[in-house]
C-alpha positions as a printed NumPy array, in Angstrom:
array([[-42.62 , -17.178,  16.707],
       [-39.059, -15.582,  17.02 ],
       [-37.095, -16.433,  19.168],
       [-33.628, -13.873,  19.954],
       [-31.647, -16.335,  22.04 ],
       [-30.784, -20.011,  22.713],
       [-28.407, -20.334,  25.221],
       [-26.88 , -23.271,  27.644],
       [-24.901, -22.65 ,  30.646],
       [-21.186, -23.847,  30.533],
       [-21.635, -26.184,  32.82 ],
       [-24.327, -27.885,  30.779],
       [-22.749, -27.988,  27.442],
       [-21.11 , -31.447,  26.122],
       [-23.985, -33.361,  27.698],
       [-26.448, -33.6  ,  25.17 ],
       [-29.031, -31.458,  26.908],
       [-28.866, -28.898,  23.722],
       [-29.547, -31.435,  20.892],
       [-32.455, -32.908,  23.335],
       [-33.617, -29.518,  23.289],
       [-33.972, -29.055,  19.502],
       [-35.186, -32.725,  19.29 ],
       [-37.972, -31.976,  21.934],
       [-38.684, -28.486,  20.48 ],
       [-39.221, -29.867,  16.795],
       [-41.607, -32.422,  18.153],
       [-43.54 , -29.964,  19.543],
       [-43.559, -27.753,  16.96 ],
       [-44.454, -30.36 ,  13.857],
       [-47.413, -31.04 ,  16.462],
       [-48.785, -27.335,  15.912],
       [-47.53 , -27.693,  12.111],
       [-44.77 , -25.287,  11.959],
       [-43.093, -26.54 ,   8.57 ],
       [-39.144, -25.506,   9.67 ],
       [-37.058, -23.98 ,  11.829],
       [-34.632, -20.675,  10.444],
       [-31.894, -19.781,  12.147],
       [-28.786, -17.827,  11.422],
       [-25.118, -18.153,  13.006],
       [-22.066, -17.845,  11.626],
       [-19.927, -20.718,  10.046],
       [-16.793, -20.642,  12.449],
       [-18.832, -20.617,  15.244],
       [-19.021, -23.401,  17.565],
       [-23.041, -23.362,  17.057],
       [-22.445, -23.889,  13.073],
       [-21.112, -27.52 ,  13.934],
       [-23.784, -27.784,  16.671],
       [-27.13 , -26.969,  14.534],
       [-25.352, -29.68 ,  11.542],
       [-24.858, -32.334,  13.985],
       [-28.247, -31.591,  14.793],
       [-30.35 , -31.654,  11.167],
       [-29.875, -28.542,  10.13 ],
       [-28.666, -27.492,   6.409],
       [-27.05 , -24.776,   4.802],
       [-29.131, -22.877,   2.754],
       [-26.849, -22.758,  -0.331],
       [-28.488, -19.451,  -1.861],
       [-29.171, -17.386,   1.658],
       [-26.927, -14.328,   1.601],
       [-26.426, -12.499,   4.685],
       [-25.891,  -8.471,   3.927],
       [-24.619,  -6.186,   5.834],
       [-23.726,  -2.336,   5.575],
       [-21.567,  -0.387,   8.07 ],
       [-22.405,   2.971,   8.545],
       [-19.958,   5.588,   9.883]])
């Protein structure tokens, strides 16, 4: 099940309600055995510190690719 976007309004962030969220969310999804959750962001974004607060480990051999064209 993909899911694009996980956002929080400004006004909401700092307050806990994202890391309920994921806790909630993994509870729920361990109850219809879904093994993991993937996600991607990049390290110097505030979400990297986030998502490690939060559980959530560095896959040491994931590369991410990318090509530029034109």
């Amino acid at each position: 099940m993909p899911v694009q976007r996980l956002l929080l309004r400004p006004a909401f962030k700092g307050k806990g309600y994202g890391s309920l969220f994921i806790k909630e969310i993994g509870r729920i999804l361990k109850e219809t055995e879904v093994a993991y959750i993937l996600l991607d962001t990049v390290k110097t974004y505030k979400a990297y510190s986030f998502y490690s607060k939060n559980g959530f480990k560095e896959i040491k051999d994931d590369v991410g690719l990318f090509l530029k064209l034109g």
